[in-house]
KEVEX-728413 format. One record per residue: x, y, z of N, C-alpha, C in turn. Coordinates in steps of 0.001 Angstrom, whole numbers, padded with zeros to 6 digits, always signed. Each point is the difference from the previous one (the first is absolute). Last residue first. Example, Ala and Ser with C-alpha at 12.3 -4.5 7.8 and 13.67 -1.06 7.14 Angstrom:
<rs>
+012850-002250+007080+000820+001190+000060-000770+001090+000730;+000290-005720-000070-000890+001190+000000+000900+001200+000000;
</rs>
This chain:
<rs>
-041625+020533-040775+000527+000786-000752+000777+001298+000820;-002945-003349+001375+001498-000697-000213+001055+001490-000349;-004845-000582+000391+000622+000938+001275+001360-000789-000200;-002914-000838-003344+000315+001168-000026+001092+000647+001271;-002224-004579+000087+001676+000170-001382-000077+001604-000139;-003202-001360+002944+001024-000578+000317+001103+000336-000562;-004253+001318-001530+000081+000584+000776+001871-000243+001154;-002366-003097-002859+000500+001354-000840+000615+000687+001137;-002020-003292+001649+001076-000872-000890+000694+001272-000648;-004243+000999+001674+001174-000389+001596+001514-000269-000889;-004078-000205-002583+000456+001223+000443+001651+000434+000863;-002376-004356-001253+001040+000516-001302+000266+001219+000263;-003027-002037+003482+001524-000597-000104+001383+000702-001236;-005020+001117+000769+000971+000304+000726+001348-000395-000239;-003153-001849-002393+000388+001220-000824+001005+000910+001375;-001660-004167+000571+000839-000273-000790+000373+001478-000324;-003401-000031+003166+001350-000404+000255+000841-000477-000945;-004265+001330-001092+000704+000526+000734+001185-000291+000777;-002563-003007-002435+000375+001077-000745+001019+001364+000782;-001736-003583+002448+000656-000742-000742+000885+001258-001421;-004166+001204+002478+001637+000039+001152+000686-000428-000875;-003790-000434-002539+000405+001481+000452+001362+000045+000903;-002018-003990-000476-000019+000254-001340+000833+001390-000036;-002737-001192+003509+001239-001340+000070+000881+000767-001449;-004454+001709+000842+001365+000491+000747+001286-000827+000198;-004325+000813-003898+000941-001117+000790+001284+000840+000448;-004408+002936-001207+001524-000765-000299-000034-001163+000813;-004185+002283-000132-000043-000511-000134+001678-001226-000697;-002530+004395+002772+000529+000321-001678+000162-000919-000845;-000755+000489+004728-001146-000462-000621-000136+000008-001457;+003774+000747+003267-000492-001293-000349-001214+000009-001069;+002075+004005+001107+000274-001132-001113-000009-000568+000194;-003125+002622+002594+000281+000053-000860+000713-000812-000903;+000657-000387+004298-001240-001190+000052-000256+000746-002037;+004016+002087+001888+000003-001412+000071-000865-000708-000437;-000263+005570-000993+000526-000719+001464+000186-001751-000374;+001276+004055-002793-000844-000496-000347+000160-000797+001587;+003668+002268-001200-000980+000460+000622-001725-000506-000241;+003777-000885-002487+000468-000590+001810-001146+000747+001129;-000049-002186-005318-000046+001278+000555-000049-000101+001809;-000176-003582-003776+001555+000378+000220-000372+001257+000781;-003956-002536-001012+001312-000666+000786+000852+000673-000036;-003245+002067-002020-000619-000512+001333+000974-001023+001046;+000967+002243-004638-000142+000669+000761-000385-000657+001628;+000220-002559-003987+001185+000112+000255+000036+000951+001421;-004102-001499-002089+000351-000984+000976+001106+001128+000317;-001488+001374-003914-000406+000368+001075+000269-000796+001611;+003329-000198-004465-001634-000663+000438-000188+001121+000822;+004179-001864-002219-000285+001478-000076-001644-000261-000011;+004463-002635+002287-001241-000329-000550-000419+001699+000047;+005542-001383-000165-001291+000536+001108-001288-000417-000942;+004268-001037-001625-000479-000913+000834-001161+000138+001163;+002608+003176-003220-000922-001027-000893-001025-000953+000803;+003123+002955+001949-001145+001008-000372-000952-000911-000894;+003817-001837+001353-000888+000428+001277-000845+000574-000148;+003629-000560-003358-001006-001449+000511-001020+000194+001086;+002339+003936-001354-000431-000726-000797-000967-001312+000035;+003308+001916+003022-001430+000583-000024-000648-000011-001236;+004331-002140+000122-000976-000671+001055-001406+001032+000672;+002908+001279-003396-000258-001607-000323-001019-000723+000795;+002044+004393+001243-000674+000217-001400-000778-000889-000179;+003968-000573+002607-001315+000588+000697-000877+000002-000593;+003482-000793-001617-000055-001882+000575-001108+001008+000662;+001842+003165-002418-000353-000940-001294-000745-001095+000743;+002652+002824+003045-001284+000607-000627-000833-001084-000825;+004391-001004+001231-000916-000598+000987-001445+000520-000199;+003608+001070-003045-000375-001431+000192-001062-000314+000722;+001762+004367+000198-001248-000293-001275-000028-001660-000253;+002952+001501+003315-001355+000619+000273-000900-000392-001047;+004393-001072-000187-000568-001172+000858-001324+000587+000343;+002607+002579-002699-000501-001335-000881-000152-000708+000750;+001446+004138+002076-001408+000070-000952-000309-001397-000839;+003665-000044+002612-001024+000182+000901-001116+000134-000794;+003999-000119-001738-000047-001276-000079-001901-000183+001142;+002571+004348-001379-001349-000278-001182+000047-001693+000200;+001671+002472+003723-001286+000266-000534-000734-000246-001164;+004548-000941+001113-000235-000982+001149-002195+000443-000602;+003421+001675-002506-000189-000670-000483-000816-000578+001097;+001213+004005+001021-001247-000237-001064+000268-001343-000395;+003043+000922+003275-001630+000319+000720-000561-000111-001294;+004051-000549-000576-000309-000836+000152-001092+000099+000954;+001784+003859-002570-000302-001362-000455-000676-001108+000250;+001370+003714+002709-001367+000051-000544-000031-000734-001349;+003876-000491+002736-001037+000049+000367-000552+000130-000662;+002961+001240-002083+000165-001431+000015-001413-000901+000782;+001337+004367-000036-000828-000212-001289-000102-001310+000388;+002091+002317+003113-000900-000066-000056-000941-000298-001051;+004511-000388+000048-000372-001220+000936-001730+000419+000045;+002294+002867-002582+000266-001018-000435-000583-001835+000707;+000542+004653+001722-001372+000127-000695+000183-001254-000605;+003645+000516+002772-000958+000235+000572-001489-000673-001007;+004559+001181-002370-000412-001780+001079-001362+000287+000357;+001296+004195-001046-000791-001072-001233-000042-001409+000270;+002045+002899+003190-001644+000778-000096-000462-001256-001299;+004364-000510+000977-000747+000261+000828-001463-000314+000235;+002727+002339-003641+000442-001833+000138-001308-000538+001008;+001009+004756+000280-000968-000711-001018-000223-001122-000179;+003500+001616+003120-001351+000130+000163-001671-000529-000985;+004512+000162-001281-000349-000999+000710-001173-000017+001009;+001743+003319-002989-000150-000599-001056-000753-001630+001112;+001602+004136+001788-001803+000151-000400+000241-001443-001059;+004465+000250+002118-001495+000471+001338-001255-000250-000970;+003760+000800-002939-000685-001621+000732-000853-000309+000660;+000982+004281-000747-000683-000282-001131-000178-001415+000478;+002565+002429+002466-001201+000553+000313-000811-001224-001557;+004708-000355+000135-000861-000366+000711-001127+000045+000152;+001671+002278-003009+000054-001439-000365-000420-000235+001164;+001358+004474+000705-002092-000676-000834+000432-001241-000312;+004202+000943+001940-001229+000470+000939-001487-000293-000602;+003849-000747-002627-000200-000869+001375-001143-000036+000767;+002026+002653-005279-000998+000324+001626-000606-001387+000356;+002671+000022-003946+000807+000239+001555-000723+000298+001045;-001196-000871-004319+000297+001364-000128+000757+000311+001448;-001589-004629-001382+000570+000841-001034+000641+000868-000193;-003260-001101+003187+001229-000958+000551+001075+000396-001362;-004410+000956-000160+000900+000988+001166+001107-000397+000111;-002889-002091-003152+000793+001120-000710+000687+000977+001194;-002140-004405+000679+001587+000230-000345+000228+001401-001033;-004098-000334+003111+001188-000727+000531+001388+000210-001000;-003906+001054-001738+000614+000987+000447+001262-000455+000984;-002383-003159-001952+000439+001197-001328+000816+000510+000514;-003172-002460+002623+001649-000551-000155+000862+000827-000772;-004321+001191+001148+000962+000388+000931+001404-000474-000072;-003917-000761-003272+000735+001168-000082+000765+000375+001424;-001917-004044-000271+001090+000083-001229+000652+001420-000297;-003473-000731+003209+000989-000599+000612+001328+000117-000993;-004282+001740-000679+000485+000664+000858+001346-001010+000413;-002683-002223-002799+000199+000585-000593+001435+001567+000908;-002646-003831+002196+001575-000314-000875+000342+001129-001156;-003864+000410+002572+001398+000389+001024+001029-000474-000989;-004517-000009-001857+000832+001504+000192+000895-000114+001132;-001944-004434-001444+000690+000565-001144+000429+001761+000120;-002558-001847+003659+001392-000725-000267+000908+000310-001561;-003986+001368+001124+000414+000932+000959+001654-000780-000196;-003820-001854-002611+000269+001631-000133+001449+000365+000387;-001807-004119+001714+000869-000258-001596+000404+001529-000123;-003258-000027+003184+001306-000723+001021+001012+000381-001284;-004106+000750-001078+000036+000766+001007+001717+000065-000335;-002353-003889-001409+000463+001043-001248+000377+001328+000692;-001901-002937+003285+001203-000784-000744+000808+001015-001051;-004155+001258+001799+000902+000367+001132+000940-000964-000613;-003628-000325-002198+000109+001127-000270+001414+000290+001117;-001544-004292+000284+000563+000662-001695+000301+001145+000104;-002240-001395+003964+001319-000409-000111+000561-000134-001460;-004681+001684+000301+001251+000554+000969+001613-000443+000062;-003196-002701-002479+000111+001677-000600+000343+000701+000642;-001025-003886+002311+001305-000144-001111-000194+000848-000779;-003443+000219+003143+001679+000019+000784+000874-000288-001326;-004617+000310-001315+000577+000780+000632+001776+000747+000078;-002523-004749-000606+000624+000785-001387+000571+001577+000545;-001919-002296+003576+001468-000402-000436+000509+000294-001205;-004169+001444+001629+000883+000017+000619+001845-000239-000470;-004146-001763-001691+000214+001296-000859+001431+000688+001487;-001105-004097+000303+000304-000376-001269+000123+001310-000158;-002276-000872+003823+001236+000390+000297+000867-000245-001864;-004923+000596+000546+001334+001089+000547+001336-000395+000210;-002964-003720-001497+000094+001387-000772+001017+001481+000237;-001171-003323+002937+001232-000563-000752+000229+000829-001117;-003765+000573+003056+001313-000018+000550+001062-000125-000938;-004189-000867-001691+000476+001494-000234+000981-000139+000968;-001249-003992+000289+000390-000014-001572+000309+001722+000118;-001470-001855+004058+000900-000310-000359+000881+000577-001475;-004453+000356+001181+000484+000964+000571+001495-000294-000330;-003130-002640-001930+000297+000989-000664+000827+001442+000578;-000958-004474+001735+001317-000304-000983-000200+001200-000402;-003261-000043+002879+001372+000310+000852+000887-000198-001576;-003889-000434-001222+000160+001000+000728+000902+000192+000283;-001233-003776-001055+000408+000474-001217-000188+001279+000703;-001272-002720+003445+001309-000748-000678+000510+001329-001193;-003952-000482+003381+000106+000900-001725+001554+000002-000149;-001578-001537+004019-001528-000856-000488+000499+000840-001498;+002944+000997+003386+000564-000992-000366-001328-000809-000792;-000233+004520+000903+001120+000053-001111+000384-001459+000140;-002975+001425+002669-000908+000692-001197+001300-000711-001024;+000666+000051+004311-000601-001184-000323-000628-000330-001664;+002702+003237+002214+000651-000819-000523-000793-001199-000298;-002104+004021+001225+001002+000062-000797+001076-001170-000497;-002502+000777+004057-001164-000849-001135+001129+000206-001286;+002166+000924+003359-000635-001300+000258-000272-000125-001262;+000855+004469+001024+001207-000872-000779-000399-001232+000280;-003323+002272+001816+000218+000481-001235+001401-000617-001250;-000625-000390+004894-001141-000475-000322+000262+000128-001556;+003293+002627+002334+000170-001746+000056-001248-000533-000728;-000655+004270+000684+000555-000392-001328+000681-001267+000178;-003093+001266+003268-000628+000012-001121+001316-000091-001523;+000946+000259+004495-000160-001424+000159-001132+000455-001113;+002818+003048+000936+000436-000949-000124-000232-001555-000324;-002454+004526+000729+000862-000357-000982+000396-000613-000193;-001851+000082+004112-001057-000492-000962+000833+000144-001230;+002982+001251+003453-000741-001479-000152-000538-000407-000913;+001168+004637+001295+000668-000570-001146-000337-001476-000160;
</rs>
C-alpha cells in the first residue's frame, strides 16, 4: 500500500501546485461549492415549506376535531350522560395536547426556514464576491503561449524559466491572490 500512498500524496502535491500557479481554478472550484450549496439550501426551504403547510393542515384538523368534541361535551352533559362528557373531555384534551405539540412544531420549522433563507442570502452574497473575483483572475491571467509554460506544474522549473516571466512578478501575484483566497475561504468557515 506504500507506493499508493506515496503516488497519491505525490499527486495531491502537484495538485495544489497546479491550483496555487491557476488562482482562477481554485475560485472556480470554490464558486461550484457555493453553487451547491445555494441549490442545497433552496432545497431545504421547500422542505421546510412543504412540512410548515404539513404542520398548518394538521393543526387546522385537530381544532376542527376539537370543536366537535366540545359539541359533544355539552350535548352529554345536556342529556345527563357524565359518563361520555367525561370521556369526551378525555379526547377533547388530548387534542388540545396533540395541537400544542404540532403548534410548537410549526413554530420550529419556521424558524429553521427563515434561519435558511437568511443562509441562502449569505450564500449568494458570497457567490456574487466569488464570481467577482474569478472574474478578475481570469482577466488577470495572460492568454499567450508563455501562459502554459509557467503556470503548468508539470512543466519542470529550467522550462518556465526559459519562458521568460518575471518571477518576482509572479510570487508577488501569487501571493496576493492567495491571500484573497485564504480571506474567502475564512469568512465561509464563519458560516
Amino acid at each position: 500500500m506504500g507506493i499508493f500512498d506515496d503516488l497519491n500524496q505525490f499527486l495531491e502535491t502537484r495538485l495544489d501546485e497546479f491550483l496555487r500557479a491557476n488562482p482562477h481554478l481554485e475560485l472556480q472550484a470554490l464558486e461550484e461549492q457555493l453553487r451547491e450549496q445555494v441549490a442545497d439550501t433552496r432545497r431545504l426551504i421547500t422542505s421546510l415549506e412543504a412540512q410548515q403547510q404539513q404542520l398548518q393542515n394538521d393543526i387546522l384538523k385537530l381544532a376542527q376535531d376539537v370543536k366537535l368534541w366540545h359539541q359533544r361535551i355539552d350535548k352529554a352533559t345536556a342529556a345527563g350522560r357524565n359518563d361520555l362528557a367525561a370521556a369526551a373531555r378525555d379526547r377533547e384534551a388530548g387534542l388540545l395536547r396533540e395541537g400544542n405539540q404540532r403548534w410548537g412544531q410549526m413554530q420550529g420549522v419556521k424558524q429553521r426556514r427563515s434561519q435558511a433563507q437568511t443562509l441562502l442570502a449569505q450564500v449568494e452574497e458570497r457567490l456574487a464576491a466569488v464570481q467577482e473575483k474569478a472574474k478578475v483572475a481570469r482577466a488577470s491571467q495572460p492568454h499567450n503561449t508563455q501562459t502554459t509554460a509557467t503556470t503548468n506544474p508539470w512543466a519542470s522549473p529550467s522550462s518556465r524559466q526559459a519562458a521568460g516571466a518575471d518571477p518576482l512578478e509572479a510570487q508577488f501575484q501569487q501571493w496576493e491572490m492567495d491571500d484573497e483566497i485564504a480571506t474567502l475561504k475564512r469568512e465561509m468557515g464563519r458560516e
